[in-house]
Structure formats: structure tokens, C-alpha cells
C-alpha positions in Angstrom: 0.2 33.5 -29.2 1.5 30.0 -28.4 -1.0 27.6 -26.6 1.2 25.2 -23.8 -0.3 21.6 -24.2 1.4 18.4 -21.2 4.5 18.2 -21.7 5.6 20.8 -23.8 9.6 21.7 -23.6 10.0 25.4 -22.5 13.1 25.6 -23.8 12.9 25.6 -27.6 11.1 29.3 -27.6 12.2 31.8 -30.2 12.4 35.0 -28.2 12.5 37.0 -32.0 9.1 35.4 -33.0 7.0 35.2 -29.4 8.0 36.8 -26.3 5.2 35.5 -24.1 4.3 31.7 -23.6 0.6 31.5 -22.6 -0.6 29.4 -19.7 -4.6 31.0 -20.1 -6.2 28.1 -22.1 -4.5 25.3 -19.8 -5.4 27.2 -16.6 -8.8 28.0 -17.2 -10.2 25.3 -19.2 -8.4 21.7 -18.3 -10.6 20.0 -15.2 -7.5 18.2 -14.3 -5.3 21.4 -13.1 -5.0 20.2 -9.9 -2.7 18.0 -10.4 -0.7 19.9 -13.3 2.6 21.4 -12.5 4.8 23.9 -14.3 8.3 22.8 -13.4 11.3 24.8 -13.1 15.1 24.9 -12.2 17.1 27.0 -9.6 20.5 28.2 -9.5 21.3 25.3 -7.5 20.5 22.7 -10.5 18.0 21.0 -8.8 13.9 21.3 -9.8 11.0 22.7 -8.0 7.4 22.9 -9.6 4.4 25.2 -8.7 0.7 24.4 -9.7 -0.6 25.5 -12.9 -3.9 26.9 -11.4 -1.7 29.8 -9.5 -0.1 30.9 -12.9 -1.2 33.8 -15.6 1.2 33.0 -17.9 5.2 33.0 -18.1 6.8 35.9 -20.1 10.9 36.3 -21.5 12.3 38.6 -18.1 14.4 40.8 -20.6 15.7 44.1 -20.5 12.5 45.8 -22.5 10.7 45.1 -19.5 10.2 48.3 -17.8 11.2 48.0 -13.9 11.4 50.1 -11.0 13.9 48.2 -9.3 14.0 48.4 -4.9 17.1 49.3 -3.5 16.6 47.9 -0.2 18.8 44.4 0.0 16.1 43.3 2.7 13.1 43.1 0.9 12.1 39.9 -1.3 10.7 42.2 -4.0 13.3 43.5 -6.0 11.3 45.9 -8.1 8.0 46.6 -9.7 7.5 45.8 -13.5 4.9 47.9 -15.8 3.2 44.9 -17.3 0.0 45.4 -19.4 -0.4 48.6 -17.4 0.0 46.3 -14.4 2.4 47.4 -11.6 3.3 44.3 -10.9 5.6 43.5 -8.3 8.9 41.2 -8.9 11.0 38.3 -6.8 13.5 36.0 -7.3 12.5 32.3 -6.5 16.7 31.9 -5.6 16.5 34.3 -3.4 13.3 33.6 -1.4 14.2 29.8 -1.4 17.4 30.4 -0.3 19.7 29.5 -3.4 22.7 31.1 -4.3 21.9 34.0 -6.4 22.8 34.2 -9.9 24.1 36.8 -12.7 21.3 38.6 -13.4 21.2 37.4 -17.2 20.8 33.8 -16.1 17.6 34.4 -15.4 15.3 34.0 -18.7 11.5 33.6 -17.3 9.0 35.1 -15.5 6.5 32.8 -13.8 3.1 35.8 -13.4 1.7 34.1 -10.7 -1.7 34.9 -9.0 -3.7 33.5 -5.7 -3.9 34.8 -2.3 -5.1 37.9 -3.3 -1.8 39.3 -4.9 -0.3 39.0 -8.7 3.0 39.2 -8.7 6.3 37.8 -10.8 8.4 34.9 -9.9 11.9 35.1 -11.8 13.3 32.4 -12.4 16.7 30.5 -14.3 14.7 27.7 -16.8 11.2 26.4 -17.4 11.0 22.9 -18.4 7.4 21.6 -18.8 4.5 21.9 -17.8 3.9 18.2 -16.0 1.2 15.7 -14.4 2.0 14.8 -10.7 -0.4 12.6 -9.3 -1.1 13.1 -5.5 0.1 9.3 -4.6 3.8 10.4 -5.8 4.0 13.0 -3.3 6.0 12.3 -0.2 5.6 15.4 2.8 8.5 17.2 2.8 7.2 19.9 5.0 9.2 18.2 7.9 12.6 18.5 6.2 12.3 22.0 4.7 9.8 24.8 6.0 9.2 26.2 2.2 8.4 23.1 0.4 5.4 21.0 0.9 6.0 17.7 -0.5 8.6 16.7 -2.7 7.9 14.0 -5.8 9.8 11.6 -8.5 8.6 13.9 -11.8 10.1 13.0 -15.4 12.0 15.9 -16.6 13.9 16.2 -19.8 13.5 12.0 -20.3 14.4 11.0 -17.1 12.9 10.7 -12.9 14.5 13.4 -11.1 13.4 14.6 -7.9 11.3 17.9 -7.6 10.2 20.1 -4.9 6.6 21.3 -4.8 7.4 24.6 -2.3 4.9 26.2 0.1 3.2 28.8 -1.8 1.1 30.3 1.0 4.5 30.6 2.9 6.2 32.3 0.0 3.1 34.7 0.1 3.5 35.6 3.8 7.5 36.2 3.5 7.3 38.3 0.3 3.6 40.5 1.3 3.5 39.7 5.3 0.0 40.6 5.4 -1.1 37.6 7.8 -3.3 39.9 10.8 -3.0 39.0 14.1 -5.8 37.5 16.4 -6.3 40.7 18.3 -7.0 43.0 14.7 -9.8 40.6 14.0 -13.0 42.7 14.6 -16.2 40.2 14.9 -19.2 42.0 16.2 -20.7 39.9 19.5 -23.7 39.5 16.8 -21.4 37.4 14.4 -19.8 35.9 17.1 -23.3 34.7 18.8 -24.0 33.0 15.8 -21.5 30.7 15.5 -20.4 30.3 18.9 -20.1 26.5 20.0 -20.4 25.5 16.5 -18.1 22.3 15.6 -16.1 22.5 12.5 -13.2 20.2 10.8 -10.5 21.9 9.1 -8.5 19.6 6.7 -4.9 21.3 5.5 -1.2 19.7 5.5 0.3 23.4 5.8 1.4 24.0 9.2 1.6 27.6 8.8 -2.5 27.6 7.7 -3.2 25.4 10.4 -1.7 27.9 12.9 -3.6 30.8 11.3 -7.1 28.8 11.5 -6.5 27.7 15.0 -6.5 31.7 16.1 -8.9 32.1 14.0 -11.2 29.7 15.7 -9.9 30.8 19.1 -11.5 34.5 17.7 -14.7 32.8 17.0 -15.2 30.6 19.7 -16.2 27.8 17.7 -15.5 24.0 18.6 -13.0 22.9 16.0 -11.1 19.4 15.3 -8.1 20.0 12.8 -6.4 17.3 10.7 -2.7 17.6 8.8 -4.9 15.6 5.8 -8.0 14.7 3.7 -7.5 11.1 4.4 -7.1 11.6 8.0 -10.3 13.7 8.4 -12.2 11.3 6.6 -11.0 8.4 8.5 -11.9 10.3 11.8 -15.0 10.4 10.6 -15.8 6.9 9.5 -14.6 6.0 12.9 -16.9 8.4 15.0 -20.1 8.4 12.9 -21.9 9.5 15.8 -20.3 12.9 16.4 -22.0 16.9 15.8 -20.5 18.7 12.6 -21.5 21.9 11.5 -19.1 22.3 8.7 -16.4 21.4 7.1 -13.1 23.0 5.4 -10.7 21.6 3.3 -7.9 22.7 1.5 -7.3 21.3 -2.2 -3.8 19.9 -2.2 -2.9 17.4 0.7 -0.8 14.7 0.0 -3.3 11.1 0.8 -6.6 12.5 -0.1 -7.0 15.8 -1.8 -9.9 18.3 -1.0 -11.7 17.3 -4.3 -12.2 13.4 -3.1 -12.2 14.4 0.2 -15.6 16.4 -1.0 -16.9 13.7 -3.0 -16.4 10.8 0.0 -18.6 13.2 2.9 -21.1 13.8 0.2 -21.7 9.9 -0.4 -22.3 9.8 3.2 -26.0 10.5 3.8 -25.2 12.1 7.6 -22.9 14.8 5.8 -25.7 15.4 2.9 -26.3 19.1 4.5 -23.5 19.7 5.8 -21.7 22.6 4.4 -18.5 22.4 2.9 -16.0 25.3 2.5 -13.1 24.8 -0.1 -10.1 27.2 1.7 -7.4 27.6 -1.3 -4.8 29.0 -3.8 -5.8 26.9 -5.9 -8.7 28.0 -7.8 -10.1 29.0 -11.5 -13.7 29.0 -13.2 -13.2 25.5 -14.7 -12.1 24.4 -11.0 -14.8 26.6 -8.8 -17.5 25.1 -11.4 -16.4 21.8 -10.8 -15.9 21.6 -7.0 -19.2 23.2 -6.5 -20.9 20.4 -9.1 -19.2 17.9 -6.4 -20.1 19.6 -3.3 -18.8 22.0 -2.0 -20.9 25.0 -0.3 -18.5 28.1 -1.3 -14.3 28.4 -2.5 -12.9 30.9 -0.4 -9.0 32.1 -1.4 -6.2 32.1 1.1 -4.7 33.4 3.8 -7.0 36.1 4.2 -8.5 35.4 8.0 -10.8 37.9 8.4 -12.9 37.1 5.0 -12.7 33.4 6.2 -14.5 33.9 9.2 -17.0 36.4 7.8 -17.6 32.7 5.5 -17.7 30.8 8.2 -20.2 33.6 9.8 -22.1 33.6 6.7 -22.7 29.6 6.2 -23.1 29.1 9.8 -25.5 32.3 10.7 -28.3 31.0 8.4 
């Protein structure tokens, strides 16, 4: 099976001789995953990139797949594929994105993606590489489109052209919707006494998690202070060294100071020595889990599950 090294082309594979291009070895054994990118194209031409650390692998969408295809035209997932005795279920990044939707034979690869709980296949038209994108190239583009995050100058096939890094925890709440409301969440008034009035900073540039933790902190009734970045946390900080915190939780990806240096600049700082600090992300293997707790960090708990967030925050705080 074909190991993917940086900057590999994607589009030289001989479907006769390998069907599957493997993603495990770069995934699970580079330190630097965070800031690695597998790049692809949609129907519209233009280039859109998802981070290595949510991806199994990417396999030839062909007709020997066996599919159970959905006839309901509403749903995002437009069947469920038997892979490795898998039932795995299936979307098209054009059609969640909003692109126009092609012939069904344009589309040659499946992106196997897994975070948040779920493993499911992205279909999409081309893969082009697998790319570095550091996190000072990123501009927020969050503003200008609802499913992206930021949007970045990457070089694809020998030249800069612009890519979209889209919102992966909103692509998981539009294809599985399984976000609970602030009224299912079921605390016990034990729980809830031990961490009531307890002051934590939450660091993430999604909107859409941001929403989620408020409620969630509402539920609680913890103090909470809640910043679009790493940077901006950490500034706060600096400026107000005086200030209670009982933790602290970051995402991994923000666009001026990631959750990684975000961890390593509180733990220089001999006031935040004991403080715990929760990593909340998609974004996570063995090699990366290792690392960020080597740095830091207390736990890594996945997204966008609430609930098991708070029983963390329960569990860290009710020691």
C-alpha cells in the first residue's frame, strides 16, 4: 500500500495497481499534523483543504463500492457504503458546501474522514496534495462564509492559489445534527455544586462552538470569559495577571495563536503552573494527544459532544 509523503500529487494513481491511497503513517506518526492539509477541488474549480489529523485515508469512489444509496433528496447523506465491514455513511462535499453538483462519474475520491465521534466519507471531484499551511497564512473567513473557517494563499499544482479551510464541526452538525439542547443536559445538583462559581476561559474561533459552550456554561453555572482566539486569551491574561482561573480550554486551530502555543505560553507562566488545561478538538491522534499532554495540557476531549464536555469539566474541577 502506497505511503503519502508532503507534497505528493494525487493525481498520478493507477487505479489497476492500488485502489486505496493511505493517509495512516502521515496521520498518526508526523508531530507536525496540525498544520498539514489534504487539499482538494470542487465542482466549482476552486480548492478547499481539510486537516490531515481528521482523515483515515482516501480511497477510488468507484462502482465496486457496495452502497445503499438514500432516496430522500433532503438529506446530506446520500447512502451508506460497506467499507471493511464498516457501514459507513456517504456525502458529497458539492452538495453540503453548496456547489453545483456534478455527473456522478466526475467524482473520483473518497476523503474517510473521522473526528467528532462519527466516520463517515466525503466524495469529492480531485485530490491534489497533501500541503503545509502555516497558521500566519490564514486570514478568518468565517465572516464572509458560515462553512469555512479561514481561507489561505496555498501552492497547488506549482502555483499560489487561494484555498478554503471549511468549518468541519459545522459540516458535522448539518450532515449528523446531533448538537443537544441546553434543557436535555442532565447534571445532577451534586456535579453541579462542584463547579458552581468556578471561572473558566474558553479559547475557539468557531462561532458555532462558542454558542454551544456558552449554554453549556449557562447549564453549569460556572463563571466563564470566552475569546474568538489563542492570542486574544493570552493577551487578556497578560493584561489582568491578577484575576481567579480555574481552567482553561482551548481549541487546536485558531488563526493568531493555535491551542498548542497557546498551552506552552500559560505553562511558562508560573501563576497558571496548576492550572488545568482542557484541549476541546477534532483534531486529535496518538502522536498529537502524546504531544499536547508532554506540553501541558490536563486531558483532549473530542468535539461537539456537550454533555461529555461538562462531565470533563466536572471531573477536573470536582477534585
Amino acid at each position: 500500500m502506497e505511503t503519502l509523503l508532503l507534497e505528493d500529487d494525487f493525481g498520478d494513481y493507477d487505479e489497476n495497481e492500488d485502489d486505496e491511497l493511505d493517509l495512516y503513517k502521515l496521520v498518526s506518526t508526523d508531530s507536525n499534523d496540525l498544520n498539514q492539509y489534504l487539499v482538494f477541488s470542487g465542482s466549482n474549480d476552486e480548492w478547499y483543504a481539510m486537516n490531515v489529523s481528521k482523515i483515515e485515508e482516501v480511497i477510488v469512489f468507484d462502482k465496486s463500492l457496495d452502497i445503499s444509496y438514500n432516496n430522500d433528496k433532503n438529506n446530506l447523506i446520500f447512502g451508506t457504503a460497506d467499507i471493511r465491514n464498516s457501514m459507513t455513511p456517504l456525502i458529497y462535499f458539492d452538495q453540503w458546501y453548496g456547489n453545483a453538483h456534478l455527473e456522478d462519474s466526475a467524482y473520483e475520491l473518497m476523503i474517510l474522514a473521522s473526528y467528532g465521534g462519527h466516520k463517515f466519507g466525503i466524495v469529492v471531484n480531485t485530490v491534489s496534495a497533501i500541503s503545509i499551511i502555516e497558521v500566519e497564512a490564514m486570514s478568518d473567513n468565517s465572516q464572509n462564509n458560515l462553512k469555512s473557517t479561514f481561507i489561505a494563499k496555498v501552492l497547488i499544482e506549482g502555483k499560489k492559489q487561494m484555498c478554503t479551510i471549511y468549518d468541519g464541526d459545522q459540516m458535522l452538525l448539518d450532515i449528523f445534527d446531533t448538537v443537544l439542547e441546553k434543557n436535555q443536559y442532565t447534571f445532577s445538583n451534586d456535579e453541579l455544586t462542584k463547579v458552581k462559581n468556578c471561572i473558566i476561559y474558553f479559547a475557539d474561533d468557531s462561532r458555532f462552538i462558542r454558542k454551544l459552550v456558552e449554554e453549556l456554561f449557562c447549564a453549569l453555572s460556572v463563571e466563564y470569559k470566552i475569546f474568538n482566539d489563542g492570542r486574544y486569551l493570552m493577551d487578556y491574561v497578560e493584561s489582568h495577571p491578577n484575576e481567579n482561573i480555574d481552567l482553561f480550554i482551548t481549541d487546536l486551530e485558531m488563526p493568531n495563536m493555535g491551542g498548542r502555543e497557546l498551552i506552552v505560553q500559560l505553562r511558562k507562566k508560573e501563576e497558571y503552573g496548576n492550572i488545568p488545561i482542557l484541549v476541546h478538538t477534532n483534531m486529535s491522534n496518538n502522536a498529537m494527544e502524546s504531544e499536547l499532554l508532554e506540553i501541558g495540557a490536563t486531558d483532549i476531549i473530542s468535539k461537539i459532544n456537550m454533555i461529555k464536555l461538562g462531565n470533563s469539566i466536572i471531573g477536573v474541577l470536582g477534585k
